[in-house]
PAZAPA-4460 file (N, C-alpha, C; in steps of 0.05 Angstrom, whole numbers, plus 32768, in hexadecimal, padded with zeros to 4 digits):
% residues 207
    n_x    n_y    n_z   ca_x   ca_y   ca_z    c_x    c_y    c_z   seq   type   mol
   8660   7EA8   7D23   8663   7E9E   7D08   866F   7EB3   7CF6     1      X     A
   8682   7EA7   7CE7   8694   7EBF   7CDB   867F   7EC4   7CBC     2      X     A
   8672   7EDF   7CB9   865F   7EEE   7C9D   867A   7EE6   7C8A     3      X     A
   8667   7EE0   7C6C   8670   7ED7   7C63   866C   7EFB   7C4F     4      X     A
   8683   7F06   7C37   8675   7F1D   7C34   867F   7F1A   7C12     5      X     A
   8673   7F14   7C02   866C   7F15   7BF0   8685   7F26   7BD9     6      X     A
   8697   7F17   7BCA   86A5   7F2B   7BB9   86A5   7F25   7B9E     7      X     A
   86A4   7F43   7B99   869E   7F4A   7B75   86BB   7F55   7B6F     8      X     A
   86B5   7F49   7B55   86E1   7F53   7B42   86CD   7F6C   7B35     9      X     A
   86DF   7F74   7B2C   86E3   7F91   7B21   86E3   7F8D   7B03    10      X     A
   86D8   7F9C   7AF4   86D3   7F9D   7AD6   86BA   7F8E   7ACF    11      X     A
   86AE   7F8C   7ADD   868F   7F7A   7ADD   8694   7F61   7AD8    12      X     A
   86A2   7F4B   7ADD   86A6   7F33   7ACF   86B8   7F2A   7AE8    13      X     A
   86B6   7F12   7AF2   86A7   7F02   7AE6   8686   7F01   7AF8    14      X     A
   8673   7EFA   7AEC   8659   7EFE   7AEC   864A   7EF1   7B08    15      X     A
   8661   7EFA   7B25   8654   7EE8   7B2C   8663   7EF6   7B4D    16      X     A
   8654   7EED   7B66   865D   7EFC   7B75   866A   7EE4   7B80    17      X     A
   8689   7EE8   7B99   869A   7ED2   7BA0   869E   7ECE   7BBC    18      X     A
   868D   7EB6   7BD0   8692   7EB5   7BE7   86A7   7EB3   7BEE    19      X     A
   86B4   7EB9   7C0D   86CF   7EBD   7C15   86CF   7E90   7C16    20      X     A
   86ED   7E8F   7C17   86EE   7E71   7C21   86ED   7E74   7C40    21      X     A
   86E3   7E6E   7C53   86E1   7E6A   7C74   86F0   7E58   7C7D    22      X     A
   86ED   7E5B   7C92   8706   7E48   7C9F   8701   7E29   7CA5    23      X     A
   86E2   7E20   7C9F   86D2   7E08   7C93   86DC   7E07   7C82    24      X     A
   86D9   7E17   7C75   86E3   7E0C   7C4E   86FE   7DFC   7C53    25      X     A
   8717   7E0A   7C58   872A   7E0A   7C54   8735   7DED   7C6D    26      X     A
   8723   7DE6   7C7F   8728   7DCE   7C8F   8722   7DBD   7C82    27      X     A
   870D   7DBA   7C7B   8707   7DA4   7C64   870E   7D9C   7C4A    28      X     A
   871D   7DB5   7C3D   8729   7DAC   7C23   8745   7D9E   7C28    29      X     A
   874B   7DAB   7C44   8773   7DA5   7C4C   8766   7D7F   7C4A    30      X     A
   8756   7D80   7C65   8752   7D61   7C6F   874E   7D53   7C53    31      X     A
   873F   7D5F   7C42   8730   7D4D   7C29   874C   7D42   7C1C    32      X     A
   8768   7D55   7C1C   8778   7D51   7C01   8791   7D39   7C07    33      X     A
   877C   7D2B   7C26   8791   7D12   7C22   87B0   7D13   7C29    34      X     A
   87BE   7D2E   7C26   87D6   7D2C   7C2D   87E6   7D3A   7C10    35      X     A
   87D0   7D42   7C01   87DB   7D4C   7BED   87DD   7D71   7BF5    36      X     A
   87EC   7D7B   7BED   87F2   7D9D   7BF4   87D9   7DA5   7BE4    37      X     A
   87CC   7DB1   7BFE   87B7   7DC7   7BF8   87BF   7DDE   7BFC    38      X     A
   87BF   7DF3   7BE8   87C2   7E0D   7BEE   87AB   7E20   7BEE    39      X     A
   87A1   7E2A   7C06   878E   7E3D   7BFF   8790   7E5A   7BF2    40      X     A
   87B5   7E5C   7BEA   87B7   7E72   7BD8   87B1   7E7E   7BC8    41      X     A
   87AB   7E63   7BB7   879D   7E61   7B9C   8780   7E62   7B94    42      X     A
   8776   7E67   7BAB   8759   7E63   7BAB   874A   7E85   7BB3    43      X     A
   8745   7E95   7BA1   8738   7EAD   7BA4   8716   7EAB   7BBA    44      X     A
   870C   7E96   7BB5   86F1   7E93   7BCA   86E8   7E7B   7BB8    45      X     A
   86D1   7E77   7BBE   86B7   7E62   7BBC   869A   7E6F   7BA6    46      X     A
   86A4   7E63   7B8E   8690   7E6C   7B7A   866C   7E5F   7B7D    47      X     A
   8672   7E4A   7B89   865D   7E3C   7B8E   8658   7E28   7BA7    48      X     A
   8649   7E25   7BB1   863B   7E1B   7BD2   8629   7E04   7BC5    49      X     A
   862B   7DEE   7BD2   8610   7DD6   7BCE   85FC   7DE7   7BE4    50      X     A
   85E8   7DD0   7BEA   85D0   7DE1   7BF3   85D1   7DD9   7C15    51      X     A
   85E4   7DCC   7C1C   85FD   7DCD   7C3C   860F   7DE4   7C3E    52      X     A
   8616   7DF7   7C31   8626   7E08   7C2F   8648   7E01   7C37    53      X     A
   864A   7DEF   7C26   8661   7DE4   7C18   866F   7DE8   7C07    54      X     A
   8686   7DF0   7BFF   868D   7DF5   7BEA   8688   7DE3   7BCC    55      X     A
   8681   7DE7   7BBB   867B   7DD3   7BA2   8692   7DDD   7B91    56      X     A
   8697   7DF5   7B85   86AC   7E01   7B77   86BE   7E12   7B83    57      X     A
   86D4   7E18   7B7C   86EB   7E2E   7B87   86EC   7E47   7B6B    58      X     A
   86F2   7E59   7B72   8702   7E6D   7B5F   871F   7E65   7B6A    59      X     A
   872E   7E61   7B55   8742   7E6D   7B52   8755   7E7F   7B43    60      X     A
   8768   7E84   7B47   8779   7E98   7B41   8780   7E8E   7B28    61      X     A
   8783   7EA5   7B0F   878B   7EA7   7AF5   87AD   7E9B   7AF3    62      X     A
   87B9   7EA9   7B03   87DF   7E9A   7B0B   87DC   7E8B   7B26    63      X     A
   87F2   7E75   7B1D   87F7   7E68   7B3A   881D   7E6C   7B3C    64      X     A
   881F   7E7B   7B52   883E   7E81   7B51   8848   7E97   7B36    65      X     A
   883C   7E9F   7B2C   8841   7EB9   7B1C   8835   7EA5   7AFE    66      X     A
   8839   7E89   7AF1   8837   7E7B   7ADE   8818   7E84   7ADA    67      X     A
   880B   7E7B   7AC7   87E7   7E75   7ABC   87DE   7E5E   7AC4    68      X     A
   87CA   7E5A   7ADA   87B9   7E4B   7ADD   87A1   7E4A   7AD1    69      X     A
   8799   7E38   7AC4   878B   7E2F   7AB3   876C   7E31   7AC4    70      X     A
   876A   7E24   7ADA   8758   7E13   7AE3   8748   7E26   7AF5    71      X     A
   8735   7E3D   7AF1   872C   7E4D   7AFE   8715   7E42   7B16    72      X     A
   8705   7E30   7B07   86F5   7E1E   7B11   86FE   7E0E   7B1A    73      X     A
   86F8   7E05   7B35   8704   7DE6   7B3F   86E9   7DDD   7B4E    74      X     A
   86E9   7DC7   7B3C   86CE   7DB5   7B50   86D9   7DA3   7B6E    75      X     A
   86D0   7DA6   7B80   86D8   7D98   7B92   86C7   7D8A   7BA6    76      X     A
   86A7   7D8F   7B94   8694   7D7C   7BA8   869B   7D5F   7BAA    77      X     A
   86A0   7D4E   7BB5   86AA   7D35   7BB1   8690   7D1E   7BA5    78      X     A
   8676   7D35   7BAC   8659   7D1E   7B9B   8662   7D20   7B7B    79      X     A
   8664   7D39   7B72   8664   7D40   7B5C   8682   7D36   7B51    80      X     A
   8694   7D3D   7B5B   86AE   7D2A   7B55   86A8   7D13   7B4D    81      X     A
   869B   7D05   7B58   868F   7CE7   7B55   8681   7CE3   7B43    82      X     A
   8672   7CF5   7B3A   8662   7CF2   7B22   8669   7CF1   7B0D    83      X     A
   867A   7D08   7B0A   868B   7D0D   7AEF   8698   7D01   7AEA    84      X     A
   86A4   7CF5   7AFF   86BB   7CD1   7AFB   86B3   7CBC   7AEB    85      X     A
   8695   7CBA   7AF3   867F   7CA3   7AF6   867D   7CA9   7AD2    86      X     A
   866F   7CC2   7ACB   8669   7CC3   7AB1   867A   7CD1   7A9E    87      X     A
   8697   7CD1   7AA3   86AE   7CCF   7A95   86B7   7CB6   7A91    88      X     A
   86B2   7C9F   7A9E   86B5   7C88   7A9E   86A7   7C77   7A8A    89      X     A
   8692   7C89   7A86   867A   7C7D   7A75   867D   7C8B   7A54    90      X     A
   868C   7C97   7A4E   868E   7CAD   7A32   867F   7CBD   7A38    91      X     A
   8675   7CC4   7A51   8677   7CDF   7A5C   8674   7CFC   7A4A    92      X     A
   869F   7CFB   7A42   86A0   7D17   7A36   8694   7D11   7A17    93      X     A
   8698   7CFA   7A12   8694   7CFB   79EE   8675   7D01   79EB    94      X     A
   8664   7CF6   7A03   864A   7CFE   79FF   863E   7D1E   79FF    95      X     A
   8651   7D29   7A16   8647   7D47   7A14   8653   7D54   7A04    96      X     A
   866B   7D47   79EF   8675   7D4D   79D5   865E   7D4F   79B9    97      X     A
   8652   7D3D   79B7   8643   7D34   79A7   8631   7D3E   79AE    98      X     A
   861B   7D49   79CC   8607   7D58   79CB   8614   7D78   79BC    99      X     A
   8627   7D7D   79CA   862F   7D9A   79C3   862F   7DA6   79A8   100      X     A
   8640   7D93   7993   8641   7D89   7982   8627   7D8F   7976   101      X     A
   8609   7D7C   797B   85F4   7D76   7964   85DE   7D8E   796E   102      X     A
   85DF   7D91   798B   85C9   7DA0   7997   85CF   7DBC   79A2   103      X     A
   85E6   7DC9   79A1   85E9   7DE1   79A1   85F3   7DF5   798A   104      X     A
   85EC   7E0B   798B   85FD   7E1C   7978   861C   7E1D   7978   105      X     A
   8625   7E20   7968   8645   7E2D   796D   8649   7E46   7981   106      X     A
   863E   7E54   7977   8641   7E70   7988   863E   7E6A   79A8   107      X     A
   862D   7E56   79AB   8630   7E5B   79CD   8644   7E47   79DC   108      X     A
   8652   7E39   79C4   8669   7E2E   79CF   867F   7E42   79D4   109      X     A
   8687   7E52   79BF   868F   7E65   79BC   8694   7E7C   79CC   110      X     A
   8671   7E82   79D2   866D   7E91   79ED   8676   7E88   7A01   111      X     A
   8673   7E6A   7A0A   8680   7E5B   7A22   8699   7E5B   7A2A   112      X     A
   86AE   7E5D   7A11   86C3   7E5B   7A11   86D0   7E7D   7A17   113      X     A
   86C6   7E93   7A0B   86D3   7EA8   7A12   86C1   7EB7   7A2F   114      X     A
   86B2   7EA8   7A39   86A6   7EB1   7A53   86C6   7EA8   7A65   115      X     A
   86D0   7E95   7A5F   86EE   7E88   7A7A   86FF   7E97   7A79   116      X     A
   8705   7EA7   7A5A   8714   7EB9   7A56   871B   7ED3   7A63   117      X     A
   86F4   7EDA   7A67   86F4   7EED   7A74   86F2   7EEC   7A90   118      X     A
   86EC   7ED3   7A9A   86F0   7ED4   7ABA   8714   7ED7   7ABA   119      X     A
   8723   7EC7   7AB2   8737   7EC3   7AB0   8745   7EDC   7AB5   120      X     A
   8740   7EF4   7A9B   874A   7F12   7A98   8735   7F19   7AB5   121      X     A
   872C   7F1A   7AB8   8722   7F2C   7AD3   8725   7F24   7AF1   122      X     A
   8739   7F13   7AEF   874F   7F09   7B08   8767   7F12   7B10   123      X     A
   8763   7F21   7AF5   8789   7F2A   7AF5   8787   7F47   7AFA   124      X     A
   879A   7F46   7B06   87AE   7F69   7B16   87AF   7F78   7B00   125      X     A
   879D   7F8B   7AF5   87AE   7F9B   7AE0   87C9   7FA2   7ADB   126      X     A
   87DC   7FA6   7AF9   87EF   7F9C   7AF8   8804   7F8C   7AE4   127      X     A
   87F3   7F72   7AEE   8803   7F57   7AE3   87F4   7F57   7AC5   128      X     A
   87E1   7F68   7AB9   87DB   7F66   7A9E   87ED   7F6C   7A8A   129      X     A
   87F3   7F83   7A94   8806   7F95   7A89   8826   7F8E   7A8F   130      X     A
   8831   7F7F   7A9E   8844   7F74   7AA1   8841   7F56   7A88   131      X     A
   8835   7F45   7A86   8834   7F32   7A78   8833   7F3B   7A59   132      X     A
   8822   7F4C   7A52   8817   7F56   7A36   8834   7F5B   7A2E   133      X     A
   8849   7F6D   7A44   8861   7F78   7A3A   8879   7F63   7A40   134      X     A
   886E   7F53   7A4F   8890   7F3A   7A55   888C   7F22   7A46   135      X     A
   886D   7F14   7A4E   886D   7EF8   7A53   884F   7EF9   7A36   136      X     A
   8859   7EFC   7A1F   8844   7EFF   7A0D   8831   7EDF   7A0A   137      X     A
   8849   7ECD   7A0B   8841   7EB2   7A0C   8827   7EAF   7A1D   138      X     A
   8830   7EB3   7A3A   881A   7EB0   7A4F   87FD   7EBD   7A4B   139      X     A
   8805   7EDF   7A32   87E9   7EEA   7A32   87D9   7EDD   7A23   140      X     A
   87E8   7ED3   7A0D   87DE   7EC6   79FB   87C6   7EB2   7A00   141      X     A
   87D5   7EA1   7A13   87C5   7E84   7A21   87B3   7E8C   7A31   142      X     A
   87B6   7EA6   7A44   87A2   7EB1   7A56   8787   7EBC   7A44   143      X     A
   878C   7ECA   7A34   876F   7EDC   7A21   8769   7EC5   7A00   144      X     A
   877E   7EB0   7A09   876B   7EA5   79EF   875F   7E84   79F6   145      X     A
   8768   7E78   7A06   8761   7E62   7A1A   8751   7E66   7A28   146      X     A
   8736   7E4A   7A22   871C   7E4A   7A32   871E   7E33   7A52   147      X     A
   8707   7E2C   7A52   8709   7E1D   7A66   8727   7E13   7A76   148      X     A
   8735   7DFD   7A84   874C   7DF1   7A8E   875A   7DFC   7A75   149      X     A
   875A   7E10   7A69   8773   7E19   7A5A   8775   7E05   7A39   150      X     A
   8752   7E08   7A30   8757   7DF1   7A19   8758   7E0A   7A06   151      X     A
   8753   7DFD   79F2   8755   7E0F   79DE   873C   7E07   79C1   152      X     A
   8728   7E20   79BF   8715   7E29   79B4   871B   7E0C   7995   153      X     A
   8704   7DF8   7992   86FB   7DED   7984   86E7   7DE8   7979   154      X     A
   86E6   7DE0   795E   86CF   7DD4   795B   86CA   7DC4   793D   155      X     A
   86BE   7DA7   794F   86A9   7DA9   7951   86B4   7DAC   7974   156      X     A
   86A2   7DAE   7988   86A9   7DB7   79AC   86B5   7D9C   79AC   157      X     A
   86D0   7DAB   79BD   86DE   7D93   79CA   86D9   7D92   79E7   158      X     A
   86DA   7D7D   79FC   86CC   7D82   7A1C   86EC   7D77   7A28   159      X     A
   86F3   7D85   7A3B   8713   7D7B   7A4C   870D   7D6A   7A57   160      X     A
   86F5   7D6C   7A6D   86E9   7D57   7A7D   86D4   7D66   7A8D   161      X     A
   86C5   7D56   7A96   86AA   7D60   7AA6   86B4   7D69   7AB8   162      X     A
   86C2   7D67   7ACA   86C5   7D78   7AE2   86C4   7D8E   7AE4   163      X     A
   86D4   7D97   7ACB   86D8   7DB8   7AC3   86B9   7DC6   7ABC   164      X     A
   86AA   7DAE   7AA8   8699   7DB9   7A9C   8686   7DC5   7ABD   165      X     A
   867E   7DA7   7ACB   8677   7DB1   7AE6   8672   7DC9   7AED   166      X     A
   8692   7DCD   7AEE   869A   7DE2   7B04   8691   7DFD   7B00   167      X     A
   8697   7E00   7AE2   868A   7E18   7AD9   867A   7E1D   7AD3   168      X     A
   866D   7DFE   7ACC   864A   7E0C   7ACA   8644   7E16   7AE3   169      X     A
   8640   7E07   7AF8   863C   7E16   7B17   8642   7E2B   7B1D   170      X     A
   8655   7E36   7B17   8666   7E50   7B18   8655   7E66   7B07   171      X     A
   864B   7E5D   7AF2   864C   7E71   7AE4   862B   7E79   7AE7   172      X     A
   8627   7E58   7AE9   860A   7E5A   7AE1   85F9   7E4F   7AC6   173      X     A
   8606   7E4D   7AB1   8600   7E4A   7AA5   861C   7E32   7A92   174      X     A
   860D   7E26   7A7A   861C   7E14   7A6A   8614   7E1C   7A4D   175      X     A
   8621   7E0B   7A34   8617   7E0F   7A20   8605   7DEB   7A17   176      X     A
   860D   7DDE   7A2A   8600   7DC2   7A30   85F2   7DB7   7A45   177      X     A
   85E6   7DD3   7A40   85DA   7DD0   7A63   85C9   7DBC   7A69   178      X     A
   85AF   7DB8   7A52   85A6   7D9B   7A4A   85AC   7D87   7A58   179      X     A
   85C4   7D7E   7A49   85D5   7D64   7A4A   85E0   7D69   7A66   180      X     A
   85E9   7D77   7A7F   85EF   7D75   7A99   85DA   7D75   7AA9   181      X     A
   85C1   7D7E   7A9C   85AA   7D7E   7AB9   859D   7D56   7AAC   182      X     A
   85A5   7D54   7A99   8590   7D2E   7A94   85AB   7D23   7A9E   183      X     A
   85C5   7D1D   7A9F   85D6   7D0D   7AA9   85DC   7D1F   7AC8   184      X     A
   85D8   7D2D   7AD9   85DB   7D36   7AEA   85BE   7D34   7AFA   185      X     A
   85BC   7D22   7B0B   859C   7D24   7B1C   859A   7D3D   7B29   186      X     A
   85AD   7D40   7B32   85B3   7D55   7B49   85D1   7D5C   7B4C   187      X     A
   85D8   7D79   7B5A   85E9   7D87   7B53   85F0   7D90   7B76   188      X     A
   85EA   7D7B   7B82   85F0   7D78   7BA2   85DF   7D65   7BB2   189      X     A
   85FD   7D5B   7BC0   85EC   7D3C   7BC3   85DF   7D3C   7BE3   190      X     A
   85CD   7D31   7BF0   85BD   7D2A   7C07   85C8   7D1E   7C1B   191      X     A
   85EB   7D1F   7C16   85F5   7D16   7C35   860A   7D2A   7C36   192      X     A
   8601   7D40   7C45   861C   7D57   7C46   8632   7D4D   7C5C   193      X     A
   862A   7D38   7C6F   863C   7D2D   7C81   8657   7D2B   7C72   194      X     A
   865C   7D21   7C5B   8672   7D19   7C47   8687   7D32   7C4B   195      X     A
   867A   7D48   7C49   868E   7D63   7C47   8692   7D5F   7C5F   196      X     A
   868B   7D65   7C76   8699   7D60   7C94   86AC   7D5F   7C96   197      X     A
   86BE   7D67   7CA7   86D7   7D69   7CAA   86E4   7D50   7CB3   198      X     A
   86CC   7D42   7CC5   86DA   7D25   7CCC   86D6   7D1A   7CB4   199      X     A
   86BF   7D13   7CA5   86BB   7D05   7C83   86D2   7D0B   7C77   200      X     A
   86DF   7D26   7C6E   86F3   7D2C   7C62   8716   7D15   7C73   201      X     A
   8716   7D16   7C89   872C   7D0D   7C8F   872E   7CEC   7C79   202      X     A
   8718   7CE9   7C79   8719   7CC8   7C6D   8713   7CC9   7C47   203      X     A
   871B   7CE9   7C45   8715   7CE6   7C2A   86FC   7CEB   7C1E   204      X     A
   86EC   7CFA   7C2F   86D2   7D08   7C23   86D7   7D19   7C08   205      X     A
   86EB   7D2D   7C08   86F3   7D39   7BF0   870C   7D2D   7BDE   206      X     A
   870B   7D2D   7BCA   8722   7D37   7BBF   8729   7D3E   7BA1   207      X     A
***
């Protein structure tokens, strides 16, 4: 069985240590994507495991092909995919708009929002920091002032969609609506891990 060994980024942030993706992971996300191009390029490791040791979230990479990728968090449990479908379907986001909104402070929206920032900045090559700051001002711009999927700091809280929210609560650990995701969320991994399987995946277990 290939040890799985645990990696930490540099500058203390982001707050969280990052399993490698294995060669499970990466069979099952190909099979899951249907025929759509999976690249495991893009994917730095596995921020979070259901309680099958499955992948639930990905890290990924701050650039895709040198551009800004927005989307550091990717949810890819296909229970939880389902959920967020289910209660995006339902006003979903407007609801954890309106909790955010009446039942949290500002500041920890706030906080929420420059926590992605800083995972974001602590992905990048000092390198390529210092190359962008001096070429591509545009891109720094969007990289150190853009929160979550690359929205941009509002208020009263604006929500992109649950998936994201998901992803990084799991990731991080924590929410500023945390409330409102543990009463509409029973559970945060579902009781038939057969689904992730690699044969499950051929028929569309993930995607």
């Amino acid at each position: 069985m290939q040890k799985e060994k645990p990696r930490c980024f540099s500058g203390g942030q982001p707050p969280f240590f990052v399993q490698p993706l294995l060669f499970r992971d990466r069979r099952v996300l190909a099979l899951s994507m249907g025929g759509r191009n999976f690249s495991a390029d893009l994917v730095l490791g596995v921020a979070k495991r259901c309680l099958s040791g499955f992948p639930q979230v990905l890290l990924c990479s701050s650039l895709r092909n040198g551009y800004p990728f927005p989307t550091n968090f990717w949810l890819v449990c296909p229970w939880l995919q389902e959920r967020c479908a289910s209660l995006e379907s339902l006003s979903g986001v407007s609801s954890l708009e309106r909790h955010l909104a009446e039942e949290t402070p500002p500041a920890s929206w706030i906080a929420w929002h420059m926590a992605h920032v800083r995972v974001r900045l602590a992905l990048l090559e000092s390198g390529c920091v210092s190359f962008m700051r001096r070429y591509r001002s545009g891109w720094w711009r969007a990289l150190t002032r853009r929160g979550i999927g690359g929205s941009e700091l509002r208020m009263p809280p604006r929500v992109k969609c649950l998936h994201l929210q998901m992803a990084s609560y799991l990731a991080l650990g924590w929410h500023p609506g945390e409330a409102w995701m543990r009463k509409e969320f029973s559970a945060f991994s579902c009781s038939s891990p057969g689904r992730c399987s690699p044969e499950a995946a051929q028929q569309g277990g993930l995607s």
